[in-house]
C-alpha positions as CSV (number, residue, x, y, z in Angstrom):
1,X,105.1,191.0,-34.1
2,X,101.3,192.4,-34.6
3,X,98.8,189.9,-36.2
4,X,95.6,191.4,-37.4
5,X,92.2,189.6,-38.4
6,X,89.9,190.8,-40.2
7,X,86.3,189.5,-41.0
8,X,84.0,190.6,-43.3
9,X,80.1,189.5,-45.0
10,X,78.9,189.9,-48.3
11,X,80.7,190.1,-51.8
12,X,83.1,193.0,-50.8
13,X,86.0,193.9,-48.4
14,X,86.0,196.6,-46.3
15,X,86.2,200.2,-48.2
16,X,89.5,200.3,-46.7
17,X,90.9,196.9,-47.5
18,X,89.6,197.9,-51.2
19,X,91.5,201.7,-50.8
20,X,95.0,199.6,-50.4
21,X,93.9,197.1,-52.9
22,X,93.8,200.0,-55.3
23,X,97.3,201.7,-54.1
24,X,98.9,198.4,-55.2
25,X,97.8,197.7,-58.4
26,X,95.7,200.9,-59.4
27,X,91.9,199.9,-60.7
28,X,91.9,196.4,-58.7
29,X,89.1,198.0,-56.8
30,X,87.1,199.0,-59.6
31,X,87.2,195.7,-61.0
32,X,86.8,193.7,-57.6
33,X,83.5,195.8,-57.7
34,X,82.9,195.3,-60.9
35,X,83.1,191.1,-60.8
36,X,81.0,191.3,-57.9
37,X,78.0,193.5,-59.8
38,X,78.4,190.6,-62.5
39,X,78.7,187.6,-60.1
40,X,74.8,189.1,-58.9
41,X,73.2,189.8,-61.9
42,X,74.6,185.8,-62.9
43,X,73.4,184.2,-59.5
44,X,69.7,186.3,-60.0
45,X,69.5,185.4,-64.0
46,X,70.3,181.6,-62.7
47,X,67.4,182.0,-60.5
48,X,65.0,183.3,-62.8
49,X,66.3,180.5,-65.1
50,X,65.5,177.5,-62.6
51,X,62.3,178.9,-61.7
52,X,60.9,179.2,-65.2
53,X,62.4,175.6,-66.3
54,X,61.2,174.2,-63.0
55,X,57.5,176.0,-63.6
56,X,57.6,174.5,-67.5
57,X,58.5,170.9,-66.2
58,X,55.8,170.5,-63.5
59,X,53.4,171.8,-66.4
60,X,54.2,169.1,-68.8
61,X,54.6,166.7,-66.0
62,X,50.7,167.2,-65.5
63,X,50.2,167.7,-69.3
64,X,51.7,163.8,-69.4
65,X,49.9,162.6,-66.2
66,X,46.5,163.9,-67.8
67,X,47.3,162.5,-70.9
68,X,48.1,159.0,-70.0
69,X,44.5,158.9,-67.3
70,X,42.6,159.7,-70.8
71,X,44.1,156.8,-72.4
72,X,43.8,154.4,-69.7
73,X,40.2,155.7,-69.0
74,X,39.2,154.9,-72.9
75,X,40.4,151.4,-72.3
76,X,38.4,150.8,-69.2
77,X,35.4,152.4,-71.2
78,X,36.5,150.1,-74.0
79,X,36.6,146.6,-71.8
80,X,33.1,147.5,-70.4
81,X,31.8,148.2,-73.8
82,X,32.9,144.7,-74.8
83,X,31.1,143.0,-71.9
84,X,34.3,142.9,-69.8
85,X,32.7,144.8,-66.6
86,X,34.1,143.4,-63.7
87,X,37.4,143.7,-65.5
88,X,37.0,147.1,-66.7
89,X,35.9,147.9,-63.2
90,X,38.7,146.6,-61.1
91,X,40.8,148.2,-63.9
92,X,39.7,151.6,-63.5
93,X,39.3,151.5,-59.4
94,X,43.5,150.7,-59.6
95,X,43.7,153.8,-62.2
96,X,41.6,155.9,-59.8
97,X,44.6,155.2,-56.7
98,X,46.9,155.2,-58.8
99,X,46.7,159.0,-60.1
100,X,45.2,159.9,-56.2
101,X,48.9,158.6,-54.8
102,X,50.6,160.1,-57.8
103,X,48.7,163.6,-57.2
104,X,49.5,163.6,-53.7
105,X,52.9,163.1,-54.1
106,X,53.4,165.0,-56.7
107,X,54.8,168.1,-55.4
108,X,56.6,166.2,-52.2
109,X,60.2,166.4,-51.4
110,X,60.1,162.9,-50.7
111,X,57.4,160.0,-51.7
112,X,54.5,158.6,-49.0
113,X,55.6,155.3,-48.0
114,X,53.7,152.1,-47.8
115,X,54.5,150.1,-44.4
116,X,55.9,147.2,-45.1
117,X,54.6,143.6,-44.7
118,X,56.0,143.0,-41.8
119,X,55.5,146.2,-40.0
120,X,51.6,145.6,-40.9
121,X,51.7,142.1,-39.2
122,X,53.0,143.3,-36.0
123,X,50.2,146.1,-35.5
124,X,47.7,143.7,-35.9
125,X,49.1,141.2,-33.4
């Protein structure tokens, strides 16, 4: 008894493994090749997919972002115009953070994080 392995990379088997293939049920080659060709032009339409929604979602993310510091930023401008300074103030230092953290986490794999209370406490002891 003779065992043979065989390894291969990439879509196809070996031009040989292809010939024999196609002397047992004649065109099985052709089409083997054939579903490979389209399972490549899928995987690189997929691609080009993901990259243009991924593109047009981080646009409108910051479309949103920008959006929402213009309306908080009239309603700090709106406090102080009613006398409200100190409020308006504190208001708009916390917006100020908040979009710094937001921008600098923006295009992270994974979000800065705070030490906790208790880690804090320690360090200072």
């Amino acid at each position: 008894m003779i065992e043979q392995v065989m390894f291969h990379q990439g879509p196809l088997p070996p031009a040989e493994l292809l010939r024999q293939y196609d002397e047992v049920v004649p065109g099985l080659a052709r089409e083997i090749a054939d579903g490979a060709s389209e399972e490549r032009a899928f995987r690189h339409r997929m691609t080009e997919k993901t990259g243009t929604q991924e593109f047009t979602l981080n646009i409108l993310g910051l479309a949103a972002m920008l959006i929402a510091l213009l309306m908080m930023l009239a309603i700090v401008a709106y406090m102080v115009a009613m006398g409200q300074a100190v409020a308006g103030a504190a208001l708009g230092g916390a917006i100020i953070v908040g979009v710094i953290v937001a921008l600098s986490n923006y295009r992270k794999a994974e979000a800065t994080k705070l030490p906790a209370p208790a880690e804090t406490a320690k360090k200072a002891d």
